[in-house]
Residue, then its C-alpha position, 0 to 999 in steps of 0.5 A: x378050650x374054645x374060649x369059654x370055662x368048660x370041663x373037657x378031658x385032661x391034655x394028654x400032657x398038662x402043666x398049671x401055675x407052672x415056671x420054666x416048663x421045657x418039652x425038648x428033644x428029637x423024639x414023637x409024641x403020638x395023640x393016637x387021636x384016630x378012636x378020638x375023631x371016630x367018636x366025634x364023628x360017629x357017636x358024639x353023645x358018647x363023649x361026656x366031655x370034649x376031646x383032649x389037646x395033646x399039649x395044653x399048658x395053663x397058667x405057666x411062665x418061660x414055657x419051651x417046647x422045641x424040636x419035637x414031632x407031634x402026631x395026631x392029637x385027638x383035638x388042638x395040638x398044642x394049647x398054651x392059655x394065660x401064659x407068658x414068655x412062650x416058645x415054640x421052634x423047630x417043631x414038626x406037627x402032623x395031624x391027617x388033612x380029615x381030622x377034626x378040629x386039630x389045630x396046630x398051634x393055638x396061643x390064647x389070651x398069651x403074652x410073649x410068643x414066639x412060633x419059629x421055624x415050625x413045619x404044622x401040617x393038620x386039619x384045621x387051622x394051623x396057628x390060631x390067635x385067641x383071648x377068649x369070648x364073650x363067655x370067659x371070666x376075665x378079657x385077658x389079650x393075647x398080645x406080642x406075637x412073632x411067628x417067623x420061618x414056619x411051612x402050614x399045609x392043609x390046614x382051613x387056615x395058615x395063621x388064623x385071629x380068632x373067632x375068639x377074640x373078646x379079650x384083644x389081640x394085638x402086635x402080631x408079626x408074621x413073617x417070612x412062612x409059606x402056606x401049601x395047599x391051605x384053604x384061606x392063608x391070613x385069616x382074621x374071623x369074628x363076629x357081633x357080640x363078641x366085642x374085642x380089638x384086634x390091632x397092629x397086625x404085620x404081615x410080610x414076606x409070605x409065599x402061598x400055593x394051592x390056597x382057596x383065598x389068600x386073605x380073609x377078614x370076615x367080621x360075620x363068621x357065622x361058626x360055633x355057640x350063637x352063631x346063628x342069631x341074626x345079628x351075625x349075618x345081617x349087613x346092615x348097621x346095629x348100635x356100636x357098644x362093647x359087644x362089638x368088634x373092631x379091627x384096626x391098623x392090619x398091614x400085610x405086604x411082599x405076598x405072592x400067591x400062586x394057584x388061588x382058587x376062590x377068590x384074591x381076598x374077603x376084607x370086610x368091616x361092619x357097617x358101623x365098626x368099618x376096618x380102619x388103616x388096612x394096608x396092602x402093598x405088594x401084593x401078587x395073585x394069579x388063578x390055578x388053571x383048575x381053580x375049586x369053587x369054594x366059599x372064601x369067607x364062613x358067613x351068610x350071603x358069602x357065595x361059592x365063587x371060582x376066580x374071583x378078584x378082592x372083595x372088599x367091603x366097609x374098608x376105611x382110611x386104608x391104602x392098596x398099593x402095587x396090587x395086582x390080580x392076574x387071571x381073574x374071571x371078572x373085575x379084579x376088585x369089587x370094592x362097596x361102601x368104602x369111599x375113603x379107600x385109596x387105590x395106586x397102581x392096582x391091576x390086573x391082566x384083565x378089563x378092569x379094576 
């Protein structure tokens, strides 16, 4: 769990080296996380090992979890890792908005997925994309993805790449889901050191409402073990090696989001790994008219803001196209260090792009 070899408490339900595992029904499965979340936030040292998931499933092949409820699972709800051939459909997963690291759905370094017609309500991120970092054995990708038809609400993220992304994540389709009251909708997180690819990502056909910032790809999150070194931060430009991240070929387009808060969207690159062939096309936000500060993306130097238009930063070879920011309280766009980014019928309700 969290992308490196760890011993944790046993899943609450648990398979390994399994092939045609099926969790089916209309029934409950109930994490009783409360006594879990408790301790961790009152008495962490009385927890020999990290909190359990409700559902991890390790090593296993033709996986089906279908048409069950899921609540309040202690940690990640549910957690296949090095499987292949996975699907999840028609599942309802409810854990409190408060609750700590209680992700919805969490494939990592997985191959063939498909997350449909999902309702996951939790209090972190809902569908989380990883492959392990710099700390696993082996760099295994996570890779063909299709999250199709699912609602997230609340969580700190809809679906989420990383920040444990060093084995590489690549073609993921999202499509045709709705994000309510969720604190970022895509959002793509890493960081130096951790090395990895992320690639041929497609986003379309998305609706979000009451979100804090609608797009985020923050190569500087500044979370979990070493997440503090300068290195992480620093924004100027550091020798390219295999410890570096690089993000590539990411096409979101047909999103409308409604009740923004924070910002339209945090895209950046590094200085000398810039984001290359991002495309968004298609593109609507306007501002809730009671609009929260918040901090779009966790790094250094990324300020609490409020009405904010995109942020976009170290973006190369990329197009923005119909994009438009309706009641931002500024420029719709503050673009830096991105000349070869190209710009058609962008605008806004205000002065200036």
């Amino acid at each position: 769990m969290g992308g490196a070899p760890s011993l944790i408490h046993s899943p609450c339900l648990y398979a390994g080296g399994e092939t045609d595992v099926a969790i089916t029904g209309l029934g409950t499965i109930d994490g009783q996380g409360q006594r879990w979340w408790d301790t961790f936030r009152d008495d962490r040292e009385a927890l020999a090992y990290p909190r359990p998931t409700l559902i991890g499933l390790h090593g296993c092949e033709r996986v089906t979890i279908r048409d069950v409820s899921l609540r309040d699972s202690p940690a990640w709800t549910v957690h296949p890792l090095l499987c292949q051939d996975v699907s999840v459909t028609g599942v309802r997963i409810t854990n409190p908005p408060d609750s700590p690291n209680t992700d919805g759905i969490n494939p990592e370094s997985c191959r063939n997925v498909r997350i449909s017609d999902c309702h996951i309500d939790v209090g972190d991120d809902c569908i989380t994309i990883k492959s392990g970092t710099e700390s696993s054995p082996e760099r295994v990708p996570c890779e063909n993805i299709t999250i199709t038809g699912c609602t997230m609400v609340h969580g700190h993220g809809g679906v989420v790449i990383g920040s444990e992304m060093s084995g590489g994540v690549r073609n993921v389709v999202i499509t045709g889901c709705v994000f309510q009251g969720t604190d970022r909708g895509i959002r793509i997180k890493s960081r130096r050191g951790r090395g990895g690819t992320v690639e041929d990502i497609r986003v379309t056909n998305l609706v979000m409402t009451d979100v804090m910032c609608p797009i985020v790809v923050n190569p500087h999150y500044f979370c979990g073990p070493d997440g503090d070194e300068p290195r992480v931060g620093d924004r100027s430009a550091h020798p390219v090696d295999d410890s570096t991240p690089v993000f590539r070929r990411i096409h979101l387009a047909h999103i409308t989001a409604r009740g923004v808060h924070a910002a339209a969207g945090h895209i950046f690159g590094l200085p000398e790994q810039p984001l290359t062939e991002l495309t968004l096309d298609d593109i609507a936000v306007s501002f809730a008219a009671d609009a929260v500060p918040g901090r779009p993306a966790m790094a250094d130097g990324v300020d609490l803001m409020v009405r904010q238009g995109f942020h976009l930063g170290n973006v190369a070879d990329s197009d923005l196209s119909r994009v438009r920011v309706d009641g931002a309280d500024g420029p719709a766009f503050h673009v830096e260090d991105s000349p070869t980014l190209r710009r058609e019928e962008v605008g806004s309700d205000g002065d200036g792009d």
